[in-house]
C-alpha positions as CSV (number, residue, x, y, z in Angstrom):
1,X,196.6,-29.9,-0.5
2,X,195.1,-33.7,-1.2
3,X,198.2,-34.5,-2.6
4,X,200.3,-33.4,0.1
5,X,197.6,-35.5,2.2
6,X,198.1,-38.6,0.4
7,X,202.1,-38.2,0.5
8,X,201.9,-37.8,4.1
9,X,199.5,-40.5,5.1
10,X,196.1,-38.8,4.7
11,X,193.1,-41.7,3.8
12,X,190.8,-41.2,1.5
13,X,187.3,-42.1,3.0
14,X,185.6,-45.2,1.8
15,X,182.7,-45.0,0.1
16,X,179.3,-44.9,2.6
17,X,176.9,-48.0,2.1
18,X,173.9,-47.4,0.1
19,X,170.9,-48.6,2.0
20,X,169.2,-52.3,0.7
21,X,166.3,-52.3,-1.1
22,X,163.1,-53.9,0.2
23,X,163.3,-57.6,0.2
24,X,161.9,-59.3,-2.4
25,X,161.0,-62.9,-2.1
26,X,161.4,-65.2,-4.9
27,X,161.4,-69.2,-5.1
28,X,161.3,-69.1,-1.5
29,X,164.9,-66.8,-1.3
30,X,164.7,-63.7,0.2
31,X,166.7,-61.4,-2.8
32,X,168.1,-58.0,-1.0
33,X,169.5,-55.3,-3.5
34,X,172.6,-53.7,-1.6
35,X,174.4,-51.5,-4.8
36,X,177.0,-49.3,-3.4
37,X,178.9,-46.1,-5.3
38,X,182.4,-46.8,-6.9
39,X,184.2,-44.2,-8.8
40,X,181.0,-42.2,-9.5
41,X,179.0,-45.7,-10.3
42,X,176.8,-48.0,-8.5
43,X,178.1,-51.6,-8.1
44,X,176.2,-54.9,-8.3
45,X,175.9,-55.9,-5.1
46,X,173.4,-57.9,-2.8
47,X,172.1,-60.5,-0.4
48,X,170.1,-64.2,-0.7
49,X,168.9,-65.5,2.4
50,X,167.0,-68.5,2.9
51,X,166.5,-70.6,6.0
52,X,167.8,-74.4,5.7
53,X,167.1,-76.6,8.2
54,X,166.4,-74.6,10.8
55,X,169.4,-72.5,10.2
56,X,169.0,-69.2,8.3
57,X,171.7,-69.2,5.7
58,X,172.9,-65.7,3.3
59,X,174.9,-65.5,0.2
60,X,177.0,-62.1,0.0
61,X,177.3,-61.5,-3.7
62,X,179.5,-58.3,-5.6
63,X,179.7,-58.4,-9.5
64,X,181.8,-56.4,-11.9
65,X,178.6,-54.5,-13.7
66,X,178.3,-51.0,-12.7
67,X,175.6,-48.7,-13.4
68,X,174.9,-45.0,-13.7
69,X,171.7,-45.0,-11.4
70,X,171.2,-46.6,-8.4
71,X,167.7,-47.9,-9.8
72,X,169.4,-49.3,-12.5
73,X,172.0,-50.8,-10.1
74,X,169.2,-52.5,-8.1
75,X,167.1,-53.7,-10.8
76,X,169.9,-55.6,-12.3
77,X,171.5,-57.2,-8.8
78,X,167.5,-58.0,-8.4
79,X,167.8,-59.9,-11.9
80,X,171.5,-60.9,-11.3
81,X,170.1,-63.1,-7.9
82,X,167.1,-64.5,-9.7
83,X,169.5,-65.9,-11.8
84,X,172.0,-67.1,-9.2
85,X,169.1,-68.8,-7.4
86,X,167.8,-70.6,-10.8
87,X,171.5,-71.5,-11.4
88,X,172.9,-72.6,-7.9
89,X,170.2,-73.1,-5.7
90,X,171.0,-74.3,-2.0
91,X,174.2,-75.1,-3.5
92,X,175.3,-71.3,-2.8
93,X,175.5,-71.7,0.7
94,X,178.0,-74.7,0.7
């Protein structure tokens, strides 16, 4: 029958949103861990916010690594902006 709906036009259904993590502050950046399920992984995914002049400013980031567990997923897109802020600093939001 699902192949007769994908012939004929049936969707598959995108993956739901996995909720964000608690927001962890770091170097004055606001980190949010957003991994979401791909193919029976969770993908590196997540927010950094900070607040420049007046304005608040967020970097959307997704990265190739996938992971088995969602706590796994989270702890690494936790690591993965730590990194990007050390890296890139203000300079993300250009």
């Amino acid at each position: 029958m699902s192949f007769l709906k994908s012939l004929f036009g049936g969707r598959a259904s995108a993956p739901a949103p996995a909720p964000e993590s608690e927001p962890v502050e770091y170097k004055g950046y606001v980190i949010r861990a957003a991994p979401f399920q791909n193919g029976g992984q969770y993908q590196t995914a997540g927010t950094i916010e900070r607040e420049v002049e007046g304005v608040r400013k967020e970097h959307r980031f997704i990265r190739a690594d996938s992971h088995a567990s969602r706590d796994d997923a989270v702890s690494f897109t936790l690591s993965k902006a730590r990194q990007i802020v050390d890296l890139q600093g203000d300079r993300m939001f250009d």
